[in-house]
N, C-alpha and C positions, 0 to 999 in steps of 0.2 A: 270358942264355944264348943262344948262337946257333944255335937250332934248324933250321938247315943242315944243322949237323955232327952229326945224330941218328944215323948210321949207324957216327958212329967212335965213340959210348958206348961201352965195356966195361960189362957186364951185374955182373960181379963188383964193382965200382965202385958201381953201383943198388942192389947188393945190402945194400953197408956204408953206405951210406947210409940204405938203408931200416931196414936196424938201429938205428942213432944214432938216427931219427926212433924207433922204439920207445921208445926210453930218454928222449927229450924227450917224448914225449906222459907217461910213467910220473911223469918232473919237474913235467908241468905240473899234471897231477893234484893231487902233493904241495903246489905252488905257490898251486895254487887253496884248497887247505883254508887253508892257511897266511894266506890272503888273506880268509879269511871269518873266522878267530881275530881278525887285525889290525883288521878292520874294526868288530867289536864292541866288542872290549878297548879302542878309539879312541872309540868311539860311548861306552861305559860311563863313559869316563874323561871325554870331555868333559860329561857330563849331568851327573857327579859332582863336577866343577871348575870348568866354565864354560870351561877351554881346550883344546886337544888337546897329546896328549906329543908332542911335537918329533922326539926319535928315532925313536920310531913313524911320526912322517909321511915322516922321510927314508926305514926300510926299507918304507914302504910304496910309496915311488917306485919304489923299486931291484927291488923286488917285483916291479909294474908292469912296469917296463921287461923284466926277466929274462924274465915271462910272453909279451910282445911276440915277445922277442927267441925263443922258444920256439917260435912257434906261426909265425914268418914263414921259422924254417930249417924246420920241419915243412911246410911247405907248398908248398917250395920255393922261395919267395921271396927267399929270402938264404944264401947258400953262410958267410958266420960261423958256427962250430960255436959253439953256447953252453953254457956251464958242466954238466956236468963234461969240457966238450972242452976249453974255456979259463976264463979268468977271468969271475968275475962281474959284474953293472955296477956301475958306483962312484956313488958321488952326482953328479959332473960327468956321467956319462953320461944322466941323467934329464932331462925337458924341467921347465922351470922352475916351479914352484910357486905356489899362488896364492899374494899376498901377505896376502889376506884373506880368511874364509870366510863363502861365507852361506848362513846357515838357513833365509829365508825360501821 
Protein backbone atom coordinates (compact mmCIF):
# COMPACT_ATOMS: atom_id res chain seq x y z
CA UNK A 1 0.00 0.00 0.00
CA UNK A 2 1.29 3.31 -0.68
CA UNK A 3 0.87 5.33 2.23
CA UNK A 4 1.36 8.71 0.20
CA UNK A 5 -1.95 8.46 -1.02
CA UNK A 6 -3.51 8.27 2.75
CA UNK A 7 -5.52 11.43 1.92
CA UNK A 8 -7.26 10.02 -1.22
CA UNK A 9 -8.93 6.86 1.12
CA UNK A 10 -12.57 7.13 0.97
CA UNK A 11 -13.61 6.38 4.64
CA UNK A 12 -16.83 4.38 3.32
CA UNK A 13 -14.14 1.98 1.67
CA UNK A 14 -12.34 1.58 5.66
CA UNK A 15 -15.50 1.18 6.54
CA UNK A 16 -16.45 -2.20 4.31
CA UNK A 17 -13.54 -3.36 4.97
CA UNK A 18 -13.51 -3.13 8.45
CA UNK A 19 -16.76 -5.15 8.36
CA UNK A 20 -15.32 -8.20 6.15
CA UNK A 21 -12.50 -7.95 8.93
CA UNK A 22 -15.43 -8.57 11.51
CA UNK A 23 -16.69 -11.58 9.72
CA UNK A 24 -12.91 -13.03 9.20
CA UNK A 25 -12.09 -12.61 12.84
CA UNK A 26 -15.91 -14.44 13.45
CA UNK A 27 -14.36 -17.20 10.64
CA UNK A 28 -11.24 -17.49 12.40
CA UNK A 29 -12.73 -18.23 15.68
CA UNK A 30 -14.87 -20.96 13.94
CA UNK A 31 -11.49 -21.99 12.37
CA UNK A 32 -9.72 -22.34 15.49
CA UNK A 33 -12.16 -24.78 17.20
CA UNK A 34 -12.33 -26.61 14.16
CA UNK A 35 -8.44 -26.88 14.40
CA UNK A 36 -8.44 -28.11 18.03
CA UNK A 37 -11.25 -31.04 17.01
CA UNK A 38 -8.62 -31.83 14.11
CA UNK A 39 -5.87 -31.88 16.17
CA UNK A 40 -7.09 -34.38 18.69
CA UNK A 41 -9.25 -36.78 16.44
CA UNK A 42 -5.41 -36.83 14.65
CA UNK A 43 -3.56 -37.21 17.87
CA UNK A 44 -6.40 -40.03 19.04
CA UNK A 45 -6.26 -41.78 15.89
CA UNK A 46 -2.62 -41.89 15.46
CA UNK A 47 -2.09 -43.39 19.32
CA UNK A 48 -4.92 -45.78 18.30
CA UNK A 49 -3.06 -46.88 14.84
CA UNK A 50 0.33 -46.09 14.87
CA UNK A 51 -0.41 -43.57 11.63
CA UNK A 52 -2.18 -40.40 11.06
CA UNK A 53 -5.46 -40.20 8.57
CA UNK A 54 -4.12 -38.79 5.39
CA UNK A 55 -7.37 -36.71 4.70
CA UNK A 56 -7.09 -35.32 8.01
CA UNK A 57 -3.56 -34.02 7.44
CA UNK A 58 -4.62 -32.59 3.94
CA UNK A 59 -7.69 -30.57 5.63
CA UNK A 60 -5.53 -29.88 8.26
CA UNK A 61 -3.25 -27.89 5.92
CA UNK A 62 -6.00 -26.26 4.04
CA UNK A 63 -7.05 -25.36 7.61
CA UNK A 64 -3.76 -23.86 8.33
CA UNK A 65 -3.51 -21.97 5.32
CA UNK A 66 -7.36 -20.53 5.32
CA UNK A 67 -6.33 -19.46 9.25
CA UNK A 68 -3.07 -17.57 7.70
CA UNK A 69 -4.89 -16.33 4.97
CA UNK A 70 -7.59 -14.84 7.66
CA UNK A 71 -5.70 -13.24 10.03
CA UNK A 72 -3.05 -11.57 7.22
CA UNK A 73 -6.33 -9.86 5.35
CA UNK A 74 -7.40 -9.03 9.01
CA UNK A 75 -4.39 -7.21 9.68
CA UNK A 76 -3.99 -5.63 6.65
CA UNK A 77 -1.44 -7.40 5.38
CA UNK A 78 -3.07 -8.71 2.20
CA UNK A 79 -5.91 -7.08 0.24
CA UNK A 80 -7.09 -11.23 -0.90
CA UNK A 81 -10.50 -11.41 0.57
CA UNK A 82 -10.71 -14.98 1.93
CA UNK A 83 -13.46 -17.36 1.90
CA UNK A 84 -16.61 -16.38 2.08
CA UNK A 85 -15.28 -13.45 -0.11
CA UNK A 86 -13.70 -16.20 -2.53
CA UNK A 87 -12.71 -19.56 -2.80
CA UNK A 88 -11.18 -21.50 -0.29
CA UNK A 89 -7.40 -23.04 -0.28
CA UNK A 90 -7.04 -25.98 -2.25
CA UNK A 91 -4.38 -28.59 -1.22
CA UNK A 92 -1.72 -26.96 -4.07
CA UNK A 93 -2.31 -23.84 -2.13
CA UNK A 94 -0.59 -25.22 1.14
CA UNK A 95 3.16 -25.32 1.76
CA UNK A 96 4.45 -28.85 1.40
CA UNK A 97 4.22 -31.35 4.03
CA UNK A 98 6.47 -33.30 6.06
CA UNK A 99 7.38 -36.32 4.43
CA UNK A 100 7.79 -37.84 7.77
CA UNK A 101 6.80 -37.31 11.25
CA UNK A 102 8.68 -37.18 14.43
CA UNK A 103 7.60 -37.97 17.91
CA UNK A 104 10.58 -37.71 19.45
Amino acid sequence: MNFSDAENINRVDILKRFIRTLICILAFELVRLMAYLTIFVQYLFTILSGKPIEPLLDFGCRLSTYACMLLRYSMLNDNRRPFPFSNLPEKEDCEKQASTIDYS
